[in-house]
C-alpha positions as a Markdown table, in Angstrom:
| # | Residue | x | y | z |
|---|---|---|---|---|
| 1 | Unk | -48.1 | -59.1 | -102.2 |
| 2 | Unk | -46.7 | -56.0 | -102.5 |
| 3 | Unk | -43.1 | -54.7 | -102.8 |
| 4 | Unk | -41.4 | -52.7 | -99.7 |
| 5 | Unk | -42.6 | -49.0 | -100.1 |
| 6 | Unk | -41.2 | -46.0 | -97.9 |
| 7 | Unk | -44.6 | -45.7 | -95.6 |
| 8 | Unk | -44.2 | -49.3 | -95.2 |
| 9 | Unk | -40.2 | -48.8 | -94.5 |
| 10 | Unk | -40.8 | -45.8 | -92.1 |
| 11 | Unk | -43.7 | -48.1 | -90.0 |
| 12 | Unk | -41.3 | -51.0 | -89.6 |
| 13 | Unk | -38.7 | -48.6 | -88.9 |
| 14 | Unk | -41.4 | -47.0 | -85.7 |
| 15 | Unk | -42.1 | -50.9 | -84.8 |
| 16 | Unk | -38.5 | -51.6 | -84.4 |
| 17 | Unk | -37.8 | -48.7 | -82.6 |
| 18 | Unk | -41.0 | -49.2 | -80.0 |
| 19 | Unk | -39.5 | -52.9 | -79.5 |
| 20 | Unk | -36.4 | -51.5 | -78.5 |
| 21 | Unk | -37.1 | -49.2 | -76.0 |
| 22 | Unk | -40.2 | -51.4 | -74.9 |
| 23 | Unk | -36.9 | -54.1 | -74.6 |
| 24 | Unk | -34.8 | -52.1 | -72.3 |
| 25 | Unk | -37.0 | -51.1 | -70.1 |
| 26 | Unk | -38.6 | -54.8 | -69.2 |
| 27 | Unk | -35.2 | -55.7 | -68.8 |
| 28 | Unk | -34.3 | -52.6 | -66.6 |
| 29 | Unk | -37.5 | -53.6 | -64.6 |
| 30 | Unk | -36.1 | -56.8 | -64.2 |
| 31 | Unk | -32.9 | -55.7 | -63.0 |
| 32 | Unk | -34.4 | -53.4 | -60.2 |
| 33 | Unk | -36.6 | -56.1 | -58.5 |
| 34 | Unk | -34.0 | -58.4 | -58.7 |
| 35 | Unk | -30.6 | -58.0 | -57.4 |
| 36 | Unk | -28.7 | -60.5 | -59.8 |
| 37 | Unk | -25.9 | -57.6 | -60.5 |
| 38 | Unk | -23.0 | -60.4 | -61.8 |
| 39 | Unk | -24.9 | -61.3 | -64.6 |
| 40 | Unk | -27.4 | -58.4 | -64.6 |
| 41 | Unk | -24.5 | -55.9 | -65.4 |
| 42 | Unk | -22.9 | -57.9 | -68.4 |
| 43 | Unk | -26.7 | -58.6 | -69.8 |
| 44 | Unk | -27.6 | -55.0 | -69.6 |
| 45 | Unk | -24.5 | -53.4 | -71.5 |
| 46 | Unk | -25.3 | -56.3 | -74.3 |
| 47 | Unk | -29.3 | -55.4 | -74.1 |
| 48 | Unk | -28.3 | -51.4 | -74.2 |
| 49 | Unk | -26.3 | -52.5 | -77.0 |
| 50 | Unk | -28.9 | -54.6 | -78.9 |
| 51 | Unk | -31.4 | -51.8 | -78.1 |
| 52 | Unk | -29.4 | -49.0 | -79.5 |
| 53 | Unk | -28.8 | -51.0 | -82.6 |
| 54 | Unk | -32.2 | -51.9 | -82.8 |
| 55 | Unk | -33.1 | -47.9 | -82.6 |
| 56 | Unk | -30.2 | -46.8 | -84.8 |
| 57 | Unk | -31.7 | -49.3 | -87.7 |
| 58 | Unk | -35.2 | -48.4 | -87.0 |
| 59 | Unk | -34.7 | -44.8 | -87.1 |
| 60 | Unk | -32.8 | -45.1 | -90.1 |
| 61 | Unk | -35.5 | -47.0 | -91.6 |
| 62 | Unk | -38.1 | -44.5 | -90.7 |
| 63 | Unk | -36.8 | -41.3 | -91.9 |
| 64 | Unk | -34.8 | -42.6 | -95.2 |
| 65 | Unk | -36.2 | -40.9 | -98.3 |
| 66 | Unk | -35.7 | -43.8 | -100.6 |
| 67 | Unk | -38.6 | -42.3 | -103.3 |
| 68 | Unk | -36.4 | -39.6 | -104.5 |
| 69 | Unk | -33.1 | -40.2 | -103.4 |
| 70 | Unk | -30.5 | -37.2 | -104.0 |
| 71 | Unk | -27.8 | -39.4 | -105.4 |
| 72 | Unk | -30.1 | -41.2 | -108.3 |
| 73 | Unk | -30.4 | -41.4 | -110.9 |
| 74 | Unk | -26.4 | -42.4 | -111.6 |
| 75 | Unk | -23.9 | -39.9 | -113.2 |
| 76 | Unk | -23.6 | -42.5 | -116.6 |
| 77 | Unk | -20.1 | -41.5 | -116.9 |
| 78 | Unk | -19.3 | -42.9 | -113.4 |
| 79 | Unk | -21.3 | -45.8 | -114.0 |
| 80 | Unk | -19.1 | -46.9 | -116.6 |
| 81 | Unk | -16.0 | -46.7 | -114.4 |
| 82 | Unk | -14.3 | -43.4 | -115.2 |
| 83 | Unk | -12.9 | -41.4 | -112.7 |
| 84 | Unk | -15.0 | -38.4 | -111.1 |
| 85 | Unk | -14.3 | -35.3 | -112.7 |
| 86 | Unk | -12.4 | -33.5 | -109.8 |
| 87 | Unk | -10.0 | -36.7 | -110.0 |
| 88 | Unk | -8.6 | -36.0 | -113.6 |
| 89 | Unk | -6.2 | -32.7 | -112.3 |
């Protein structure tokens, strides 16, 4: 099997975020048809909350340009511990 690559990132990434919003809307479904409001309320902030997470990571996951990052390779000098350069005065 394969390592992760970024296509295969970026569709997990789509997956998670169509499971999220396909999440929050069976449960706001639910919550219409029935009128179970004490707990409904509670376990619909916590399902927004799960459901924004689960977009936040997927869409994070889906555009992240991990190929060709703009940070890598490493500066060598800070990868041996010295300070940056706008740090020495």
């Amino acid at each position: 099997m394969e390592g992760m690559t970024q296509e295969r990132s970026r569709q997990i990434g789509r997956a998670l975020m169509a499971l999220s919003v396909f999440q929050l809307a069976c449960f706001l479904l639910g919550a219409v048809r029935r009128s179970y409001l004490v707990v409904a309320i509670p376990v619909g902030i916590i399902s927004g909350i799960a459901a924004g997470v689960g977009l936040w990571v997927g869409y994070t996951m889906a555009t992240t340009n991990w190929d060709n990052p703009a940070d890598w390779p490493p500066d060598t000098a800070a990868a041996e511990g010295s300070p940056p350069p706008d740090a020495l005065g």
